[in-house]
C-alpha positions as CSV (number, residue, x, y, z in Angstrom):
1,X,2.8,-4.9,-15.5
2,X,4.6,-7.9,-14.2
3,X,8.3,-7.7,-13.8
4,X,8.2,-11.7,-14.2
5,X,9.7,-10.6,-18.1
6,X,9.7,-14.7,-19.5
7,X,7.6,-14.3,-22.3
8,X,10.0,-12.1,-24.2
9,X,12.9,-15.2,-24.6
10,X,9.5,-17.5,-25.5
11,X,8.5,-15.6,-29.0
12,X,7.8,-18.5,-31.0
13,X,6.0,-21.7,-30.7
14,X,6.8,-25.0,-31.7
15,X,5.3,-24.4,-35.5
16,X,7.7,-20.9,-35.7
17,X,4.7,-18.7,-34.9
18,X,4.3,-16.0,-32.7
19,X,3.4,-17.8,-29.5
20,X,-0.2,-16.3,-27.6
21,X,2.3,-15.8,-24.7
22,X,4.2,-13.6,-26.3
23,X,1.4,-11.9,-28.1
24,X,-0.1,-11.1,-24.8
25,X,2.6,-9.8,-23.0
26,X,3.6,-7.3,-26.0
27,X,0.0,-6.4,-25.0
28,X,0.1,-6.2,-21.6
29,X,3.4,-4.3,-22.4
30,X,1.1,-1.8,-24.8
31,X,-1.1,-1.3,-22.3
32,X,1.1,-0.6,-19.4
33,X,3.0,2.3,-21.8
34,X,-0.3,3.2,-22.7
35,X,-1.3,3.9,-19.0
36,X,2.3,5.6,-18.0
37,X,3.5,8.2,-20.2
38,X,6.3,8.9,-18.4
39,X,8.1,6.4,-20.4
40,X,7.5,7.7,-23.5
41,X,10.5,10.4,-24.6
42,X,10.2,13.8,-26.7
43,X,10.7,11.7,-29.6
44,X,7.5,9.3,-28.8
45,X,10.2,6.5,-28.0
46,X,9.0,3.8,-25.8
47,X,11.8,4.0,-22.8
48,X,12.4,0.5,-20.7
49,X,10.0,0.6,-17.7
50,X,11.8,-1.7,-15.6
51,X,13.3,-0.4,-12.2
52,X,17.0,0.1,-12.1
């Protein structure tokens, strides 16, 4: 996953729809949590992935 995290503050497009940006990196985001489950909790909570 890319830590460049832009997409997230660019959800809509200028009709007010879900921009493909932003539907591709809630994919990408998907994917990566899909491929790492040490950031899902007990609970199946989706824990931030980002380095602190």
């Amino acid at each position: 996953m890319t830590p460049d995290r832009s997409w997230m503050s660019r959800r809509q497009d200028c009709t007010g729809h879900l921009s493909e940006e932003f539907k591709k990196g809630v994919v990408e985001f998907v994917d990566f949590v899909e491929r790492n489950p040490t950031v899902i909790d007990s609970l199946g909570r989706i824990l931030c992935p980002c380095t602190k």
